[in-house]
Backbone as CSV, one residue per row, in Angstrom:
resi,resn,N_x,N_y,N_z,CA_x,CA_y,CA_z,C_x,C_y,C_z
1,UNK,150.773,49.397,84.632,151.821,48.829,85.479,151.309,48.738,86.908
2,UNK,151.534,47.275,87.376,150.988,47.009,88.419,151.679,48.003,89.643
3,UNK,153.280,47.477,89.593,154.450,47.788,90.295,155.552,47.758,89.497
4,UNK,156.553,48.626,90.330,158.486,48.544,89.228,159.482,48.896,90.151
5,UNK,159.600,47.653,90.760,160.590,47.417,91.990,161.435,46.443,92.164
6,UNK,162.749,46.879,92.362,163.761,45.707,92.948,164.171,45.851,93.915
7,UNK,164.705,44.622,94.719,164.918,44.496,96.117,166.524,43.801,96.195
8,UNK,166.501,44.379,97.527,168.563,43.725,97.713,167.860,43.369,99.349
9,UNK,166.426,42.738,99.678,165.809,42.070,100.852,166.702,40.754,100.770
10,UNK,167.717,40.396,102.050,168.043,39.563,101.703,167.206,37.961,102.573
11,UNK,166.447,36.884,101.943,165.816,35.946,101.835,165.462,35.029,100.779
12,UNK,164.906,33.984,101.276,165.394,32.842,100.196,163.642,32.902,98.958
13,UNK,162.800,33.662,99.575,161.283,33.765,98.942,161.365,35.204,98.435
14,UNK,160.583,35.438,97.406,159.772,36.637,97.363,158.181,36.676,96.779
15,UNK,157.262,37.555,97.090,156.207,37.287,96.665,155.732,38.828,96.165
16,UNK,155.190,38.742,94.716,154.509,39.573,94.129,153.408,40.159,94.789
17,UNK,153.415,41.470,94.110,152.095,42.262,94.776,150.767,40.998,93.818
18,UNK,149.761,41.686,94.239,148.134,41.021,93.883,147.923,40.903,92.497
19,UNK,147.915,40.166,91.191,148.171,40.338,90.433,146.416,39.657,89.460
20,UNK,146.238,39.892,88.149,145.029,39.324,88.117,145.355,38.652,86.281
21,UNK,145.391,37.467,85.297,145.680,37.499,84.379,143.994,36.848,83.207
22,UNK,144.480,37.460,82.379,143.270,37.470,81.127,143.055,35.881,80.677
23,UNK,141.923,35.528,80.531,142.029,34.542,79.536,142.445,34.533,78.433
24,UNK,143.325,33.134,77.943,143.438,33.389,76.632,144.174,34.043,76.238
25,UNK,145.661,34.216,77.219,146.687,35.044,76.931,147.918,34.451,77.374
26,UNK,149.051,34.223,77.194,150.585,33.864,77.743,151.015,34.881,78.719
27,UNK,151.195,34.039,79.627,152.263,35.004,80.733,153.861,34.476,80.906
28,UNK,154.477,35.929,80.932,155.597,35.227,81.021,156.024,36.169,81.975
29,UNK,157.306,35.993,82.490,158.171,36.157,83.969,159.813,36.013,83.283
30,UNK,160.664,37.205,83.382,162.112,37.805,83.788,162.188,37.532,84.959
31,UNK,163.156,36.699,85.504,163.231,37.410,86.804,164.835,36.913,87.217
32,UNK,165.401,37.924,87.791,166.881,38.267,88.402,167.477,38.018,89.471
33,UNK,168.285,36.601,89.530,168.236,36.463,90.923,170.137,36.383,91.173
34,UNK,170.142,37.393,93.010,172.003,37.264,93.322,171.942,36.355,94.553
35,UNK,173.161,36.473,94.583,173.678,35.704,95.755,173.813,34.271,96.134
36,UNK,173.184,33.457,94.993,173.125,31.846,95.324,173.416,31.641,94.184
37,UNK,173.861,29.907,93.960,173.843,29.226,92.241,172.640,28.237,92.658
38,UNK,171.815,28.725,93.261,170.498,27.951,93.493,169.701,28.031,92.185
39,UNK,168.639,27.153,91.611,167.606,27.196,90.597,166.823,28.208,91.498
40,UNK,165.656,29.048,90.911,164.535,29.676,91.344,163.273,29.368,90.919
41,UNK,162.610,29.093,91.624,161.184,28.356,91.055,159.885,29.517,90.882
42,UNK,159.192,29.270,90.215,157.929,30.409,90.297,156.279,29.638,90.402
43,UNK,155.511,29.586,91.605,154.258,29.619,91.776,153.398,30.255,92.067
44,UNK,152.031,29.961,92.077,150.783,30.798,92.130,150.386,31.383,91.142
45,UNK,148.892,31.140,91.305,147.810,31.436,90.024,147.417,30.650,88.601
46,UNK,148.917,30.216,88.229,149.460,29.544,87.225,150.142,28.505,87.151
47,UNK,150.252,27.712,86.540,151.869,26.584,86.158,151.970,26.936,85.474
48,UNK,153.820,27.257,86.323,154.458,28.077,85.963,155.853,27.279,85.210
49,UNK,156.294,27.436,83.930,158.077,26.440,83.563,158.678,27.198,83.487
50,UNK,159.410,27.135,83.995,161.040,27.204,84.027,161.636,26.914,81.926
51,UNK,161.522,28.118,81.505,161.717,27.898,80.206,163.023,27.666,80.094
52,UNK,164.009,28.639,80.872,165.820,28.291,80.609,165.985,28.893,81.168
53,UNK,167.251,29.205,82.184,167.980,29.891,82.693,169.450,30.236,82.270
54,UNK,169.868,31.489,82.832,171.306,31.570,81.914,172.416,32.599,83.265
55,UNK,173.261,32.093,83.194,173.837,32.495,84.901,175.377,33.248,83.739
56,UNK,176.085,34.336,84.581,177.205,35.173,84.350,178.282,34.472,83.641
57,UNK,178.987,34.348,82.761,180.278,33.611,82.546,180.916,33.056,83.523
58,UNK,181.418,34.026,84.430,182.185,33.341,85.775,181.762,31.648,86.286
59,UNK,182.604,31.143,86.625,182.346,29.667,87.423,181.785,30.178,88.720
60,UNK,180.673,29.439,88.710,180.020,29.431,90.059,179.627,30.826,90.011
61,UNK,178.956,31.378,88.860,178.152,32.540,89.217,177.347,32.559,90.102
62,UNK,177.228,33.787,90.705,176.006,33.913,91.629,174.854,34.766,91.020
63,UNK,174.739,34.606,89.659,173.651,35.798,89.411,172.908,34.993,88.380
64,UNK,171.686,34.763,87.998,170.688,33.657,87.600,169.753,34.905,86.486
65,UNK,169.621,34.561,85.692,168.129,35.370,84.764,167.691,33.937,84.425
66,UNK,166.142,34.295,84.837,165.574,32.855,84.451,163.982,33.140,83.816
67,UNK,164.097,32.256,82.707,162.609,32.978,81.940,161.709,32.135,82.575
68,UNK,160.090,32.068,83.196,159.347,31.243,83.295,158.233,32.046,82.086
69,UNK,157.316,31.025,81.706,155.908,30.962,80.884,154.873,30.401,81.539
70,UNK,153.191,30.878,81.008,152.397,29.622,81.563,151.807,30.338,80.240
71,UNK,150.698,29.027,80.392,149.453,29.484,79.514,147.440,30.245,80.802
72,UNK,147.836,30.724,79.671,145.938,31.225,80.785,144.689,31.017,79.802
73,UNK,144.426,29.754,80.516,143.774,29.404,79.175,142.104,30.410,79.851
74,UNK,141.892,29.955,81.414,140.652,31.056,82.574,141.981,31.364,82.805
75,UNK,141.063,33.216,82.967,140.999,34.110,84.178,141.890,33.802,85.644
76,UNK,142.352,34.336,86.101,142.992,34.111,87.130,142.738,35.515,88.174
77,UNK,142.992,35.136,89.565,143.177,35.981,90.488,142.456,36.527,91.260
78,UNK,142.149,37.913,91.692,143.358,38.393,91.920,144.459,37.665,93.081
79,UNK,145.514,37.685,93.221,146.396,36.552,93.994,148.040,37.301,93.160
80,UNK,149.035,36.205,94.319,150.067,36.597,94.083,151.373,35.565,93.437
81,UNK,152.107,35.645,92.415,152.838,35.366,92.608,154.337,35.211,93.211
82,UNK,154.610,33.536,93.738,155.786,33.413,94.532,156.984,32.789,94.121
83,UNK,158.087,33.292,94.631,159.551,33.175,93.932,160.373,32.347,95.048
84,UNK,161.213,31.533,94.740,161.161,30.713,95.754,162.716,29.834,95.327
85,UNK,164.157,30.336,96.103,165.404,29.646,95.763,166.256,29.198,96.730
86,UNK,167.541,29.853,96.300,168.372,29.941,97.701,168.438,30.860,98.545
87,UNK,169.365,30.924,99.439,169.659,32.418,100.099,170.069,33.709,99.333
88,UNK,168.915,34.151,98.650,169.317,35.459,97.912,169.698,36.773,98.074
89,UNK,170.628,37.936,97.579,170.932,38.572,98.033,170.286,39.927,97.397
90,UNK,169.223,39.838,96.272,168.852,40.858,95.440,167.959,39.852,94.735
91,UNK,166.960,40.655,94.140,166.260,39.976,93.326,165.150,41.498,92.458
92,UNK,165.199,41.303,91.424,164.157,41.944,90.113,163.694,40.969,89.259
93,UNK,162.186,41.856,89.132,161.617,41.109,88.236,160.162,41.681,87.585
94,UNK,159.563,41.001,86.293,158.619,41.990,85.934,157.675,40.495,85.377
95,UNK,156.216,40.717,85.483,155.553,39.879,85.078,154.387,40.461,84.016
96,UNK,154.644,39.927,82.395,154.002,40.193,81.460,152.670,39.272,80.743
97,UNK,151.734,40.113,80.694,150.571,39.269,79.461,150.620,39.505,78.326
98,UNK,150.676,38.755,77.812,150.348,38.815,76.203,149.264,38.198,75.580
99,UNK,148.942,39.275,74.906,147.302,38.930,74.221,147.546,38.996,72.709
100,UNK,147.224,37.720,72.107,147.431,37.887,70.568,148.497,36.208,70.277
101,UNK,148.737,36.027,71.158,149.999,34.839,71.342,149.154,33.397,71.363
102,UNK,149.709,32.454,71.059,149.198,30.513,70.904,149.332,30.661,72.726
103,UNK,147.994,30.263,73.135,148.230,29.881,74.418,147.769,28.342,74.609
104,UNK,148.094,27.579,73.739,148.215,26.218,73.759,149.902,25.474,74.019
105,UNK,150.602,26.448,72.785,152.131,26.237,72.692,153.028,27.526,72.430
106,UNK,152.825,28.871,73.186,153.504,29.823,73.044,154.691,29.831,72.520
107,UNK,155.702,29.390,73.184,156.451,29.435,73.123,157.622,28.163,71.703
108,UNK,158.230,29.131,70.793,158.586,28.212,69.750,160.316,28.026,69.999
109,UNK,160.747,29.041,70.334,162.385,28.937,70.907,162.195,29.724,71.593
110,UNK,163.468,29.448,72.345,164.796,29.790,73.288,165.714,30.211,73.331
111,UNK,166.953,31.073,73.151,168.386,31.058,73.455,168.455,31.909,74.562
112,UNK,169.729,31.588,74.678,170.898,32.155,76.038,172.297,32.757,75.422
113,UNK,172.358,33.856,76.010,173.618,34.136,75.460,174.403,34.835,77.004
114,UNK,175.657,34.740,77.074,176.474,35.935,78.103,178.009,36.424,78.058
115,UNK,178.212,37.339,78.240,179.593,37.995,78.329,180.406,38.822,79.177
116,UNK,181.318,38.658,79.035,182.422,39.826,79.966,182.710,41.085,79.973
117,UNK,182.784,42.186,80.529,183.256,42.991,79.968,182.900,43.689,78.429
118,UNK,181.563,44.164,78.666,181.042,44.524,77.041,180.356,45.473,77.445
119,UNK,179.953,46.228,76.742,179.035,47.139,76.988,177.750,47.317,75.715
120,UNK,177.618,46.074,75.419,176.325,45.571,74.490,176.713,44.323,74.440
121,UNK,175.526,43.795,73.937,175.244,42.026,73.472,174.073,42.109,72.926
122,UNK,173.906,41.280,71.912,173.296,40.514,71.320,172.478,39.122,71.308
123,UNK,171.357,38.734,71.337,171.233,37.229,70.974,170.997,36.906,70.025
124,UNK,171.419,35.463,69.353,170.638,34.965,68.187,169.893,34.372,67.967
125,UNK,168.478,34.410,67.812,167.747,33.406,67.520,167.941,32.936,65.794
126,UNK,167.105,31.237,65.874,166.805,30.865,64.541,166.020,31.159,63.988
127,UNK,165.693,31.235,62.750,164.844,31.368,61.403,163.544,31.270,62.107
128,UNK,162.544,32.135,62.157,161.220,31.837,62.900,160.438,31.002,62.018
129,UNK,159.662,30.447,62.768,158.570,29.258,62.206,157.444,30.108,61.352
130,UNK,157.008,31.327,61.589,155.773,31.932,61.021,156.438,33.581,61.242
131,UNK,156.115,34.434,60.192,156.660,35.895,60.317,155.492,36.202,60.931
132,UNK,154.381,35.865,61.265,153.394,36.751,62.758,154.063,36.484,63.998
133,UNK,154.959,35.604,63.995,155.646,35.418,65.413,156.264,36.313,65.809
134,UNK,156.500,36.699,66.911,157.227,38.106,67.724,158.251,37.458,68.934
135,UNK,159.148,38.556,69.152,160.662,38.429,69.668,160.544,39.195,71.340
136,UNK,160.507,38.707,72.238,160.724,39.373,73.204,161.921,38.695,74.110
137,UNK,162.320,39.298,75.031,164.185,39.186,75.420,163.887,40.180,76.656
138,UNK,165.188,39.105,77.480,165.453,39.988,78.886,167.409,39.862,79.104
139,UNK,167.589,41.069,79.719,169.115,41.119,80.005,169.504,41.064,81.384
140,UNK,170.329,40.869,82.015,171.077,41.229,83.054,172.590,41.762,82.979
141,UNK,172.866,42.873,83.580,173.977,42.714,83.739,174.504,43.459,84.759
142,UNK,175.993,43.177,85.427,176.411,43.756,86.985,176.952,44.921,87.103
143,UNK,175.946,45.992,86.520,175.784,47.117,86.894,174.909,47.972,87.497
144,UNK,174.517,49.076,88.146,173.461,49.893,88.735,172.947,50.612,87.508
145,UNK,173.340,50.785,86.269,173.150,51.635,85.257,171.896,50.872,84.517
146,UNK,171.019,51.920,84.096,169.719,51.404,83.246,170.734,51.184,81.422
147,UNK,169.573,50.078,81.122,169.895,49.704,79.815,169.355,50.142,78.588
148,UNK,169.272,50.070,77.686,168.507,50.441,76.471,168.588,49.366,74.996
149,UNK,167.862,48.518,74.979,167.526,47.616,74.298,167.068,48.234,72.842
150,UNK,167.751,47.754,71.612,168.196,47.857,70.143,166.668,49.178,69.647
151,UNK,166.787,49.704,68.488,165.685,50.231,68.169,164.566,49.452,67.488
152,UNK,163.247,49.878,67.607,162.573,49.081,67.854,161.995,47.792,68.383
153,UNK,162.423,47.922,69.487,162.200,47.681,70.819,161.311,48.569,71.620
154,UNK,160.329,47.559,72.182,159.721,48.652,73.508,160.000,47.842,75.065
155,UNK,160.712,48.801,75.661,161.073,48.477,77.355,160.042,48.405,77.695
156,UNK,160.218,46.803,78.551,158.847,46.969,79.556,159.511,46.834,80.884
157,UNK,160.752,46.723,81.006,161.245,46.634,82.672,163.190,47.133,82.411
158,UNK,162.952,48.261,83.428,164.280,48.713,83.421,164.463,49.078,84.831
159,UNK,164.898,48.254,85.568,165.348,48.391,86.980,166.358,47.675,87.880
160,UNK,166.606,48.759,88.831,168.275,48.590,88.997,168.131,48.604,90.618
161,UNK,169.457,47.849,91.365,169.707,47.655,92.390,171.107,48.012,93.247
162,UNK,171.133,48.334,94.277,172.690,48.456,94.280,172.742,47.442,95.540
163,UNK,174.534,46.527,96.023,174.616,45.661,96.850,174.349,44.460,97.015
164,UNK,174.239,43.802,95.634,175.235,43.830,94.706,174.529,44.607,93.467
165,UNK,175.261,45.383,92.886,175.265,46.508,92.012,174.443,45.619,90.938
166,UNK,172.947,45.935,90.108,172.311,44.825,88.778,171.225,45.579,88.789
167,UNK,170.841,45.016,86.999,170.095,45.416,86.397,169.539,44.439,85.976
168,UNK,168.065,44.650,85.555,167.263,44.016,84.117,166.816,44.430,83.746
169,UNK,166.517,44.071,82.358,165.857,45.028,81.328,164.983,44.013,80.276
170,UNK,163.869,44.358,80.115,163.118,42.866,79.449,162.327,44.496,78.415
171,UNK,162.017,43.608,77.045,161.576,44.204,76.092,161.314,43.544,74.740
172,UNK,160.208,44.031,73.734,159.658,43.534,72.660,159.708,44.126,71.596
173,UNK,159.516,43.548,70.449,159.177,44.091,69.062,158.317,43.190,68.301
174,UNK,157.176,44.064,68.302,156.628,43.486,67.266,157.092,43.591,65.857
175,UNK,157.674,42.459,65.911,158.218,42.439,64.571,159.464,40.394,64.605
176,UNK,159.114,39.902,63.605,159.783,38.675,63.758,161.390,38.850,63.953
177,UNK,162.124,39.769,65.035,163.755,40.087,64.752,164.208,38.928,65.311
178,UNK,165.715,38.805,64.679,166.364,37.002,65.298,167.454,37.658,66.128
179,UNK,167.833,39.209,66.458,168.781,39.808,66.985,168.783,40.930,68.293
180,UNK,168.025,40.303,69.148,167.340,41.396,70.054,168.902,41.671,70.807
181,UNK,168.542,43.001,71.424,169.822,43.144,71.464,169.979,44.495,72.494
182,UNK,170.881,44.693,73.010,170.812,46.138,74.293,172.363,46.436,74.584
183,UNK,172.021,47.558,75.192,173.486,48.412,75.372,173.230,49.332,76.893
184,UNK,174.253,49.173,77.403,174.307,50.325,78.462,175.827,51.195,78.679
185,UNK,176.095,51.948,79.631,177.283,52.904,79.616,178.419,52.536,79.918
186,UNK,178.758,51.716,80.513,180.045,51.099,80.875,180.223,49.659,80.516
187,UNK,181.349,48.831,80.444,181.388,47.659,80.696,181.043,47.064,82.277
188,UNK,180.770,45.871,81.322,179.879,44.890,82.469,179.491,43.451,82.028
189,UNK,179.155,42.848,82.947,179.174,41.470,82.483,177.452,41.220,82.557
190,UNK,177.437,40.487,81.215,176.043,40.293,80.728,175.274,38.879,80.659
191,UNK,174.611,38.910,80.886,173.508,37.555,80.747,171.704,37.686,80.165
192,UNK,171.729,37.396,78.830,170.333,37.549,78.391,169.737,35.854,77.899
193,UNK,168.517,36.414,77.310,167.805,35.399,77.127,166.528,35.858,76.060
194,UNK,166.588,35.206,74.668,165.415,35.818,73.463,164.780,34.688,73.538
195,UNK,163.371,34.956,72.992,162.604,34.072,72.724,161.842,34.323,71.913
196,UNK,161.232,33.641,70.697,159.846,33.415,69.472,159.045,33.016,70.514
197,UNK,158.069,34.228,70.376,156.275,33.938,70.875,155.872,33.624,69.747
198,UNK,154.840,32.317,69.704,154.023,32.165,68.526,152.943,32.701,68.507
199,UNK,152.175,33.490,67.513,150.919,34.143,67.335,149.595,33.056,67.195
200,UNK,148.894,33.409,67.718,147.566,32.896,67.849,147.185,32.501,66.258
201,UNK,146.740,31.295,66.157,146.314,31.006,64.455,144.918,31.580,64.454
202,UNK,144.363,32.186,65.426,142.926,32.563,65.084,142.593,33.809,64.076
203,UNK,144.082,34.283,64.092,143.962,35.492,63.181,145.455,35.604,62.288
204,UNK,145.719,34.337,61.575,146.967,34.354,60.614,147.071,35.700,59.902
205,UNK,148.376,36.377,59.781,149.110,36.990,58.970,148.855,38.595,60.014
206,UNK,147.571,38.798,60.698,147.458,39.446,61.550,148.872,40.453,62.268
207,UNK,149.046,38.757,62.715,150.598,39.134,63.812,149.978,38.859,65.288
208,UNK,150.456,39.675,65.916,150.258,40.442,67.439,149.812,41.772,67.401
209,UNK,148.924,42.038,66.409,148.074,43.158,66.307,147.119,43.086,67.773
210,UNK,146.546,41.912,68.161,145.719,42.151,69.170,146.550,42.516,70.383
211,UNK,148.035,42.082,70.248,148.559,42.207,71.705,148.748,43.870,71.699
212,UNK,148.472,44.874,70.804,148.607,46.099,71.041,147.665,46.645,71.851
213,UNK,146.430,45.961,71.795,145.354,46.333,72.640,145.325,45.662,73.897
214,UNK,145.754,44.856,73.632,145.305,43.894,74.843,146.441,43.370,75.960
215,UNK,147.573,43.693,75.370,148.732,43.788,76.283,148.821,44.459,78.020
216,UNK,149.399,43.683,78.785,149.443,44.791,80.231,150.833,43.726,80.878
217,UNK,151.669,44.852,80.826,152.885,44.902,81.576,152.814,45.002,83.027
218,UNK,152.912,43.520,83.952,152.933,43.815,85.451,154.100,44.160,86.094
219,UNK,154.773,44.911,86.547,156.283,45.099,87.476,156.072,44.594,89.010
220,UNK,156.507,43.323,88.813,155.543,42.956,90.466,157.102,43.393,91.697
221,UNK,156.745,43.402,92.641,157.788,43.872,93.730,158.106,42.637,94.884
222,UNK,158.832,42.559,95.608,158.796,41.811,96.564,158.403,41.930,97.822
């Protein structure tokens, strides 16, 4: 872990500590943004998409979880990535590699899910394309309280802010699940986001065996 920090800095940028990524691996980006219904963009090192975003139930939420991806096909870095919206009032976020993943077309789905007043949620994904494919998912929701994402699951980002009071929590399983899923102590209003990583065809039936080795979880800060 690079860094594991959230900020209630209030400005419309933030920029990651120094970060460095592998060839030949998918990166992807959680990241948590308050105070605006602005989009948030992510550059440096990489091109970077904007895979989906998914904002609070409320009309005119002010609170944004937005997944970005790239591919690394070279080496990168060392350098930083930059976050870049409206006038924000808080912001978390964690930046992951994955080794073992298609870094041609990572990414096979998407969903969004959010709720009121719950104190768990769920997403659903569809029927995966290949059982070596793997499930990773990020949550938000408007509390200061850490989360705990379904069993078997491994947390790679659990951090909290107060002013306005939020969390995220991003985490994996190796394993093809269509139901990633988390819980914390009180009610609260939730906003997540699952996704199918596709596995590298260089080693069918494998899985994401290599991403056990080769995995590195960045927590970048602002």
């Amino acid at each position: 872990t690079l860094d594991s920090r959230a900020t209630t800095a209030n400005t419309v940028t933030y920029t990651s500590a120094s970060v460095t990524f592998a060839a030949n691996t998918l990166a992807l980006i959680f990241a948590r943004s308050a105070g605006t219904t602005a989009a948030v963009t992510a550059s440096g090192l990489l091109t970077w998409a904007a895979e989906t975003a998914v904002q609070f139930p409320a009309a005119a939420s002010v609170h944004r979880l937005t997944l970005f991806t790239a591919q690394v096909a070279v080496s990168t870095g060392p350098g930083v990535v930059t976050f870049s919206g409206g006038s924000m009032t808080g912001f978390i976020y964690g930046i992951e590699e994955i080794g073992g993943a298609d870094t041609t077309d990572g990414v096979v789905q998407v969903t969004t899910s959010n709720a009121a007043d719950v104190s768990t949620i769920d997403i659903t994904l569809s029927g995966f394309t290949s059982a070596d494919n793997r499930t990773f998912a990020g949550f938000m929701f408007s509390t200061a309280l850490l989360g705990t994402p379904e069993v078997g699951y491994t947390e790679l980002v659990d951090l909290t802010h107060a002013a306005p009071n939020a969390n995220m929590v991003a985490a994996w399983t190796n394993a093809a699940d269509l139901s990633p899923g988390c819980t914390w102590a009180a009610l609260a209003t939730v906003a997540a986001i699952g996704i199918e990583v596709k596995a590298t065809a260089a080693a069918p039936g494998v899985g994401f065996g290599p991403l056990l080795a080769m995995y590195r979880n960045y927590h970048i800060r602002a």
